[in-house]
N, C-alpha and C positions, 0 to 999 in steps of 0.2 A: 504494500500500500504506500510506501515509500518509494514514490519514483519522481525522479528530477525530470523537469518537463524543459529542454533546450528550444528557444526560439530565436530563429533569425529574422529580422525585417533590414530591407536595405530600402535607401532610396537614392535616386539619381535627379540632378535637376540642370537645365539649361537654357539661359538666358537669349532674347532673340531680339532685332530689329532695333531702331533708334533708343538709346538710352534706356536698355534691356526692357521695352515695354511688355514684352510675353515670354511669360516664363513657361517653360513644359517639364513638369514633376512625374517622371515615374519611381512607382515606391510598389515594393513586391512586400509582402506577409509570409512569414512562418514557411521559409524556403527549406526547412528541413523538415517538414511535415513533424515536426515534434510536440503538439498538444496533445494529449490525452483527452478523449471522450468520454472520463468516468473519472466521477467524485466519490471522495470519501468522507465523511465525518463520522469521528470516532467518541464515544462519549464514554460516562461510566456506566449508566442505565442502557445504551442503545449504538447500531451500529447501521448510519443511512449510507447506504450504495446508489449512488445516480448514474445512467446513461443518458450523452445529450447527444445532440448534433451540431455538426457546424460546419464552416466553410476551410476546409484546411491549408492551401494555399491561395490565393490570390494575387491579381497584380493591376493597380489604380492610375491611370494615365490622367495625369490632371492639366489644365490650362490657365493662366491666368494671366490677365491685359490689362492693363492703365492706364487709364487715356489720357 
């Protein structure tokens, strides 16, 4: 029940056009696929076991302008 959970998030970003008005951010999630989908909480009366879902890697291309 003891397991270390490693995550990586990286991001990249680059600047564009007169006096870097648009920016383009990509930024990736949990490139090592290392979350765990199950919780423990341990007490002294009780022992909750949960399974959940989620998205386990992704990658978020972002834009941003200033005019």
């Amino acid at each position: 029940m003891n397991k270390m959970e490693y995550v990586w998030n990286v991001q990249f970003s680059r600047s564009f056009l007169k006096k870097n008005s648009l920016t383009l951010t990509l930024t990736g999630y949990d490139l090592l696929r290392g979350k765990q989908n199950n919780w423990y909480q341990v007490s002294d009366y009780s022992t909750v076991y949960s399974r959940y879902m989620y998205v386990n890697s992704y990658f978020m291309l972002e834009a941003k302008y200033i005019f």
